[in-house]
N, C-alpha and C positions, 0 to 999 in steps of 0.2 A: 584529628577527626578520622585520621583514616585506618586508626586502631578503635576506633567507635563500637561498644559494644552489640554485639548483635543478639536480638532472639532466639532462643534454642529452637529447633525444628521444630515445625506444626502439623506435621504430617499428612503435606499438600499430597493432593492425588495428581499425577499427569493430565494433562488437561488433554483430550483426545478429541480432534475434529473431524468426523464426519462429515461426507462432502455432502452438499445440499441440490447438485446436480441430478436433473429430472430428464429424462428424454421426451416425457410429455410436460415440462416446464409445470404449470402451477395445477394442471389436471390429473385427476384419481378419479379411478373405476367407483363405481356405489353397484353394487347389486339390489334388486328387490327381492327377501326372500319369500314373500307369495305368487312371484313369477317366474324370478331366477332369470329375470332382464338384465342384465350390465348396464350399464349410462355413466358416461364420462361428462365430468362438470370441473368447472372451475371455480372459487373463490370470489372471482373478479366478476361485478353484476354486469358489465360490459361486452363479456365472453362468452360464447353460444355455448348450452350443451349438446353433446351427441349421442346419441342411441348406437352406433357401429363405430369400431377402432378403427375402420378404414379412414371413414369421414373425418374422425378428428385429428388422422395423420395428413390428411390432404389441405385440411385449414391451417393446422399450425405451420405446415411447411411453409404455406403462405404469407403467416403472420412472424415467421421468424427469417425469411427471403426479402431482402429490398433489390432489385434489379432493376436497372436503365431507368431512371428518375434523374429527373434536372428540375432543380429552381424549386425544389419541396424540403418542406420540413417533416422528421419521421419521429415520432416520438415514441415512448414504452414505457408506461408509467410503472410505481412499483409493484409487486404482485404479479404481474402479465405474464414474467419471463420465467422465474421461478428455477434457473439454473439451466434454461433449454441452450443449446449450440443458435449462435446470429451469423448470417451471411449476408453481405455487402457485395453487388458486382455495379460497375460499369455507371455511377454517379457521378454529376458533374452539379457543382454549387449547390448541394445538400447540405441540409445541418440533421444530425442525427442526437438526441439527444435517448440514448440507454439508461433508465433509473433503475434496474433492477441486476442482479449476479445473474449471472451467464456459466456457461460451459466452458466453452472455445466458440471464438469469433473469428473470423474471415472475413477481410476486404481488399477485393479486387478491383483493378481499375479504376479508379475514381482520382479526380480531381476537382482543384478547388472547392471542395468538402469540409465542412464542420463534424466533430463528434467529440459528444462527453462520454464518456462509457463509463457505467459503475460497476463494481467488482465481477472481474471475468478470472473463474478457476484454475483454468490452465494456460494455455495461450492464443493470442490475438496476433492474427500474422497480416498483416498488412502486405500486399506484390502491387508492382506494377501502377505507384499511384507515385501523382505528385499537388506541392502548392496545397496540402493540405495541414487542418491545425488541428490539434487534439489534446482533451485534458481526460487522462484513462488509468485507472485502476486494473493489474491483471498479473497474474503468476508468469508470464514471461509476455515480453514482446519480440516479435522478431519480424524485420522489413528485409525486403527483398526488391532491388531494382525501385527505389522510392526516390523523388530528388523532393530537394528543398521541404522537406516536412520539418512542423514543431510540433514538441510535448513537453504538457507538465504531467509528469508519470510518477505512476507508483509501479513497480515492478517486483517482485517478492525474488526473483533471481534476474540473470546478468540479462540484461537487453543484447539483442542479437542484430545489427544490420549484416547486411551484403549487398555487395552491386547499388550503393548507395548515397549519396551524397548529399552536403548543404542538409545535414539533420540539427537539429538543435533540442538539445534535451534540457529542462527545469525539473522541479520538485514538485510535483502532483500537489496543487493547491483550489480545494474546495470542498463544500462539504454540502450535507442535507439532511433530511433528520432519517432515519433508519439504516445511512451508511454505514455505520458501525456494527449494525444487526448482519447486514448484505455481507461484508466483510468476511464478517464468523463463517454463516453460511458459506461463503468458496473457500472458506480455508484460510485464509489472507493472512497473515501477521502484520498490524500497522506499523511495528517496531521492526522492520526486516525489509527497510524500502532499500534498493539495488540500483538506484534511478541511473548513477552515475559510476557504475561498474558497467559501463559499455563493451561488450565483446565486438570488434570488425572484422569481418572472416572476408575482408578484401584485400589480398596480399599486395603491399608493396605501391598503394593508390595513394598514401599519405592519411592528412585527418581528413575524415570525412561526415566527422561532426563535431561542435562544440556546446559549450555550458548556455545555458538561456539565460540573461542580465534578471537579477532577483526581483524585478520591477513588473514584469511580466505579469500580467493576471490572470483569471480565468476568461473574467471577462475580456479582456484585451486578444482573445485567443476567438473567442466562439461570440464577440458581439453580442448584441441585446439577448437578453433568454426572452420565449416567447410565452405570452400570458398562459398555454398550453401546462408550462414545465413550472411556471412558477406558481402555479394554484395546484399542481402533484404533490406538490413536497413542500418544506418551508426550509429556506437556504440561507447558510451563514459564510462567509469568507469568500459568494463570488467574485465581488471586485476588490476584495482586499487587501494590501499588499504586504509581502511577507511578513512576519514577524510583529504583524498587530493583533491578534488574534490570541484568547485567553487557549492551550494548549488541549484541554478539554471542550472544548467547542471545534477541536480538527477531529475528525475520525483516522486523519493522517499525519502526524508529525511534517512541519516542513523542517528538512535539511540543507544545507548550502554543498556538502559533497566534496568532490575531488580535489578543486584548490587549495580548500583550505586542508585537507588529509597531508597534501603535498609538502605542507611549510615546516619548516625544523623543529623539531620538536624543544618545547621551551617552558616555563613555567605558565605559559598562554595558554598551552593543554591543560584540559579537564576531564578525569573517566572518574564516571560514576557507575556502581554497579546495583541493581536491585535483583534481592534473592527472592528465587522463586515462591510465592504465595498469593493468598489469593485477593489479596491488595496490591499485587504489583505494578497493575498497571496504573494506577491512581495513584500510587507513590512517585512512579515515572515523570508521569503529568505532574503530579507537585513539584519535582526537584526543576521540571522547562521553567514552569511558571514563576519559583523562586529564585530562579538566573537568568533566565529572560527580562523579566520585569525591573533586574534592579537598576541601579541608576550607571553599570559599569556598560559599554559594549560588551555583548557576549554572544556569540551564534552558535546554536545545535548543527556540528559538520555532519553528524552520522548516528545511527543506532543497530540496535545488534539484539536478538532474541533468539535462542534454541536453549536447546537442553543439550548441556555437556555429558560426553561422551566419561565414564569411571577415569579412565587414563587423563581426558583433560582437566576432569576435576579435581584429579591428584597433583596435578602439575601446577594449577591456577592456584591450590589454597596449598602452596608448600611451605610459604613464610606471610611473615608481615600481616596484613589486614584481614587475610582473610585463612588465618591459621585456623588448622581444625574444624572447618565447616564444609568440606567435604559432602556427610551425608545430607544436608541440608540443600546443596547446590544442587544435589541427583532429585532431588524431588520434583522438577519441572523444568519450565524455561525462566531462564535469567535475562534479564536488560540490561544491556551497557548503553551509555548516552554517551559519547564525543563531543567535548566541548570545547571554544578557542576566543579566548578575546582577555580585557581583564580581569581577570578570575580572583582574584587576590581579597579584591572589597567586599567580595558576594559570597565568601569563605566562611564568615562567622555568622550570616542570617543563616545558610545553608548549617553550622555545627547547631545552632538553636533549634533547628525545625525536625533536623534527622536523624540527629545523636540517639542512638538505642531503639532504632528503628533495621526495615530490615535492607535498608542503604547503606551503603558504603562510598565513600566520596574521597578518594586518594589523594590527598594535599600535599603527598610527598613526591615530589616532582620525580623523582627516580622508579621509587614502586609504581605511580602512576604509567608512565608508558611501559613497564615492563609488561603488568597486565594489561594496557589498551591494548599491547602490540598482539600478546595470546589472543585476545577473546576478539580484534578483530583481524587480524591479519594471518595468523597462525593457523587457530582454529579451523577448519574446513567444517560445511557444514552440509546435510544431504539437500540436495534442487529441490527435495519436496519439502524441506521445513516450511 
C-alpha cells in the first residue's frame, strides 16, 4: 500500500489566509452619501451603533477590557469579537467563556479563574496568575511567573513558559459549531497542534510541567457551562472523553503527544501522508476515523501540515512511495498523521478505502520512519505556518 497509486496533479492553488483580525472587532464604518455622515455598526443586534469613532473606541475598549471582577461570569458570544485584541487583569474565581477569534489576548493577575478561549491569532500571554484552568485555542501561548495552572491546548507553535511551575498541559478537546469557520478566520491550522512541544526558558529549575491524564475533559476543567454559553452555540465533545468522538465532529484533532513520539520506533508506528488538494482535509479525517474506529488499539500521537519547501520536496519523494510526485507535493500543504498502537489489522480496511486516492500509508516499516522522521522532525517549519 505504500506504493499505492496516486493521482496525477490537479492543479491545487496555494491556499492563502488572510488574517481576519479587526481593531474595531466586528464594526465597519457605513457612510450616507446624501450627507456624507460616517456611522459605525455592528452585525450583532445586541451592539450599539455610533455616530463618532471616538465613541466607539471608548466602548469597545470596554467591551473588550475585564478588570478586578470576582465571583462573575464573562461571556462573548460569536460575532461580538470579530478578531479584536482581549485583556484580562486582576480576577479572582471568574469564568470567562471567549466564543469568538481574537487578535492577541492578555491576562494578568488572576486567580482561581476559569477560561475557554476560541481561536486567538497570535498570542495569549498569561503573567502573574495561578490555580487557574483553561481549555484555549491560540498561535502561541506563552506564561510568565504562573503556578499551578491546566490546559487542554491547541497551540499552532511551541508553547513558552518561564518563571513557572506545577503546569500541566493536555490536548485541546472541545468543540461548537462555527469553530472551524473561527479557526480559518485567525489563521489556525487544526492539523499543526504544538500542544506538547513545550519551550522552558527556566534554566536549570527542573520539569516544570507535565502531560494532563487523557481522562481529563473540558468539562472536568471549566465545570458546568452556563445556560448563557449553551444557548450561543450548540457544543459537541464538552464532556467527552478522548478518543469517542467521530474525528469530523472535532474542529481539532485530539493527539496523545510526547510519550508516545518518545517510544522506539516499531512496526507500532504508523505515517500516513495526504497530498495537498482540495480534499485533504476530509481525507485526513477519513483515514482517524478508519483507525480509530477499528476494533485494534490505535492513538493519533501527532500531526503535521505546511507546504514543503522545493529542496524538501526533493528529498521526501527521492524513492519509494512517493517517487516522482515532487510537483504535486509543491502545490499546497501536505498532512502527515502519527500513528501508534496495533496497526497491523487496520492495514487492509485502510488499502480498501485509500488505495488510488491522494493518501499514502507507509506499511513498510523502514520507509515509514524514514519519512515520519523528515516530515516531522527534520523539517523546520516558519512560527507562522
Amino acid at each position: 500500500m505504500g506504493n499505492s497509486q496516486s493521482a496525477p496533479a490537479t492543479g491545487v492553488k496555494k491556499k492563502v489566509v488572510q488574517s481576519g483580525a479587526s481593531k474595531y472587532g466586528p464594526y465597519r464604518s457605513n457612510m450616507d452619501p446624501s450627507t456624507g455622515q460616517t456611522t459605525w455598526s455592528s452585525p450583532m443586534a445586541n451592539q450599539p451603533d455610533f455616530q463618532a469613532e471616538s465613541d466607539l473606541r471608548k466602548w469597545l475598549l470596554n467591551f473588550v477590557s475585564v478588570c478586578d471582577k470576582s465571583d462573575e461570569t464573562i461571556v462573548r458570544e460569536p460575532g461580538s469579537l470579530a478578531g479584536s485584541q482581549f485583556i484580562i487583569n486582576n480576577c479572582t474565581n471568574c469564568n470567562f467563556w471567549l466564543l469568538d477569534y481574537t487578535s492577541t489576548i492578555t491576562i494578568d493577575k488572576c486567580e482561581d479563574c476559569r477560561f475557554f478561549v476560541g481561536p486567538c491569532e497570535s498570542s495569549l500571554f498569561i503573567r502573574d496568575s495561578k490555580n487557574c484552568s483553561a481549555v484555549i485555542a491560540v498561535g502561541q501561548l506563552r506564561l510568565r511567573d504562573c503556578y499551578n495552572m491546566d490546559f487542554l491546548l491547541y497551540s499552532q507553535t511551541e508553547p513558552v513558559i518561564e518563571k513557572s511551575s506545577k503546569v500541566r498541559f493536555g490536548c485541546f478537546r472541545s468543540s461548537y459549531f462555527n469553530l472551524s469557520k473561527q479557526m480559518e478566520c485567525a489563521g489556525l491550522n487544526p492539523w499543526q497542534n504544538r500542544w506538547f512541544n513545550v519551550h522552558d526558558f527556566t534554566p536549570g529549575s527542573g520539569k516544570n510541567w507535565s502531560p494532563m491524564h487523557i481522562s481529563v475533559t473540558a468539562k472536568d476543567m471549566l465545570k458546568e457551562m452556563p445556560e448563557q454559553v449553551s444557548a450561543a452555540v450548540s457544543w459537541s465533545s464538552y464532556d467527552s472523553p478522548a478518543g469517542t468522538m467521530k474525528s469530523k465532529d472535532c474542529a481539532i484533532p485530539y493527539t496523545h503527544g510526547e510519550n508516545i513520539v518518545t517510544k522506539p520506533f516499531s512496526n507500532k508506528h504508523l505515517f500516513v501522508f495526504v497530498y495537498p488538494s482540495e480534499t485533504a482535509n476530509d481525507s485526513a479525517h477519513n483515514v482517524m476515523d478508519t483507525l480509530l474506529s477499528s476494533a485494534s488499539p490505535i492513538q493519533l500521537v501527532r500531526t503535521k501540515s505546511f507546504l514543503l519547501e522545493p529542496a524538501m520536496a526533493k528529498r521526501f519523494c527521492g524513492a519509494g512511495a512517493l517517487a516522482g510526485q515532487m510537483q504535486k507535493i509543491l502545490m499546497g500543504n501536505s498532512i502527515g498523521l502519527h500513528f501508534y498502537g496495533d496497526v497491523d489489522p487496520a492495514l487492509m480496511p485502510l488499502s480498501s478505502v485509500f488505495t488510488g486516492t491522494d493518501v499514502v500509508v507507509f506499511d513498510n516499516v523502514d520507509e515509514g520512519k524514514q519519512h515520519l522522521d523528515m516530515f516531522f522532525d527534520e523539517f523546520k517549519i516558519s512560527e507562522s505556518t
